[in-house]
N, C-alpha and C positions, 0 to 999 in steps of 0.2 A: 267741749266745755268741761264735762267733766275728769278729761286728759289733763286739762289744762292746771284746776283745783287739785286733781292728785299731786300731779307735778310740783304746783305750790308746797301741798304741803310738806314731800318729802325736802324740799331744801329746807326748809325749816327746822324739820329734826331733824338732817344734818349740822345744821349748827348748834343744835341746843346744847346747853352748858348745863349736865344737871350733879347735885352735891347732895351728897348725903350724909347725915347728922351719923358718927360714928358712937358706938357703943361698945362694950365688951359682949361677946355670944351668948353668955349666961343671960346679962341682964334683957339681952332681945328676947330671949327666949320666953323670961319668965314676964316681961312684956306682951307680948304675941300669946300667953296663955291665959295673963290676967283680963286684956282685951276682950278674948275671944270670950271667956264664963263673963265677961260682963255685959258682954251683947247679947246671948244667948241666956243672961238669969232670968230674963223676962218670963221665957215661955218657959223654963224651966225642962226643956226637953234634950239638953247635953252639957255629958259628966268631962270637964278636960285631962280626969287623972285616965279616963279609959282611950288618949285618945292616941295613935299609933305611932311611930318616928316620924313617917311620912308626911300626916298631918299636922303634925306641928312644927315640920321644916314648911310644909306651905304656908301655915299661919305665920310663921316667923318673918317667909318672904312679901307677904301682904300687909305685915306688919311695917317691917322697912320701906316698900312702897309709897304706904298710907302715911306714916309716919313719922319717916327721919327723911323725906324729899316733899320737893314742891310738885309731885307729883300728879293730885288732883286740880289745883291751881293751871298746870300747864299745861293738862288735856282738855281744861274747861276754855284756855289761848285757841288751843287749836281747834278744835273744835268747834267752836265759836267762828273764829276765821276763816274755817274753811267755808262756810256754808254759803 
């Protein structure tokens, strides 16, 4: 059975068509920083001017993720349909 659900869902995203809202790199960047101190003013416990190259190429990529795809939309599809 559950051979059978895996197997479903990898044809699935085999097919899937996904697009992404393009941007210039600066402006993702400075997106994916404004994001990130806006989700995190709350608790008040990080600074984004201290924050590494590395980390803010992650935020950048979760940025795009989150945000210039249908990307929480289409794991909530699958996800949903697998079960």
């Amino acid at each position: 059975m559950a051979v059978g659900r895996a197997a479903d869902l990898a044809a699935k995203v085999d097919v899937l068509e996904i697009t992404v809202i393009r941007i210039n790199i600066g402006e993702l960047r400075m997106r994916s920083i404004k994001d990130w101190e806006n989700r995190k003013a709350w608790r008040g416990d990080y600074d984004a001017f201290d924050a590494r190259q590395q980390t803010v190429l992650r935020w950048m990529q979760n940025h795009a993720r989150h945000q210039l795809t249908h990307y929480d939309g289409i794991i909530d599809q699958l996800v949903g349909s697998s079960r």
